[in-house]
C-alpha positions in Angstrom: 77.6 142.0 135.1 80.5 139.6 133.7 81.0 140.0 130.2 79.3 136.5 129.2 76.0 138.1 129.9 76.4 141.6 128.1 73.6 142.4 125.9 76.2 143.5 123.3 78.6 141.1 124.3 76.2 138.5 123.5 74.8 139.9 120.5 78.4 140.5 119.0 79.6 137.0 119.4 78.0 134.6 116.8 78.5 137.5 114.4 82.4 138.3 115.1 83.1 134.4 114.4 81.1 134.7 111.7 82.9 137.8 110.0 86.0 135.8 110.4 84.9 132.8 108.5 84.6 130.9 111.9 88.0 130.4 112.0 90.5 131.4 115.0 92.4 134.8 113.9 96.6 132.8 114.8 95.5 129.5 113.0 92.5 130.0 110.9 91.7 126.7 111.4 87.8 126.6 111.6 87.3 125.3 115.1 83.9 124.6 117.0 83.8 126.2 120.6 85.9 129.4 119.7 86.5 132.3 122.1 85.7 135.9 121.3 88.9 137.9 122.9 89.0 140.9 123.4 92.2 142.4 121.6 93.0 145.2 124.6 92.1 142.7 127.3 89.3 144.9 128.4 86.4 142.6 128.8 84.1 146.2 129.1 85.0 147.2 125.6 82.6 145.4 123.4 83.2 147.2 119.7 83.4 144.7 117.3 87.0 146.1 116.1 88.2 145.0 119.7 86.5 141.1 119.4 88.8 138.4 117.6 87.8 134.5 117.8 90.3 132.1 119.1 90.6 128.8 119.4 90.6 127.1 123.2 93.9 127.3 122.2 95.0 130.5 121.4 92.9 132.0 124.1 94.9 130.1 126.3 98.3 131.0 124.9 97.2 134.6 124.8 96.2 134.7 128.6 98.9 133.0 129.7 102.4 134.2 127.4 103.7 137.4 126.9 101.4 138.1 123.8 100.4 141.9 124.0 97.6 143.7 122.4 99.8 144.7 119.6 100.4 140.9 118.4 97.2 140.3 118.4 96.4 143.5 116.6 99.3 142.5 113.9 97.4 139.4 113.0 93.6 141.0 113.3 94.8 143.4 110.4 96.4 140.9 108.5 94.0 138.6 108.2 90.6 140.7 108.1 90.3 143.8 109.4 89.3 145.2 106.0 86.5 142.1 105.6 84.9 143.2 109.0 84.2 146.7 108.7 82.6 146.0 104.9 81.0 142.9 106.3 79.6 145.5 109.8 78.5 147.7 107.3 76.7 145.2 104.8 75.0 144.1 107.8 73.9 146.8 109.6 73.1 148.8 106.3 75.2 151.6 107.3 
């Protein structure tokens, strides 16, 4: 199954870009048509602290550079790390 049609994957989408303010994580421009990456390039691992929206952009950049999980990761927990695990919990009522 690719990862476009995972269940989770699909479920997890429209709510990662809108934990992040539907803005990509390197510009936080908002952007229409964002990706959901996922940060350790494993397209099997579908927790919502591996998902990050990019822009066409970015998601381009970060296929086809030298950017590494950990760059990624450096910006993820800048930005909103903390505001996605309260906004997971809020949700889910956990």
């Amino acid at each position: 199954m690719s990862n476009h049609q995972d269940p989770v994957f699909k479920f997890l989408k429209p709510l990662i870009i809108y934990a992040y303010h539907g803005e990509c994580i390197l510009c936080r421009a908002p952007r229409s048509g964002l990706h959901v990456h996922h940060v350790d390039f494993n397209s099997s691992n579908n927790s919502a602290l591996n998902l990050v929206p990019l822009c066409n952009k970015h998601h381009k950049f970060v296929h086809t550079h030298s950017v590494t999980r950990l760059h990624v990761l450096d910006y993820k927990n800048m930005i909103i790390l903390s505001d996605l695990n309260d906004f997971i919990r809020e949700y889910f009522n956990i």
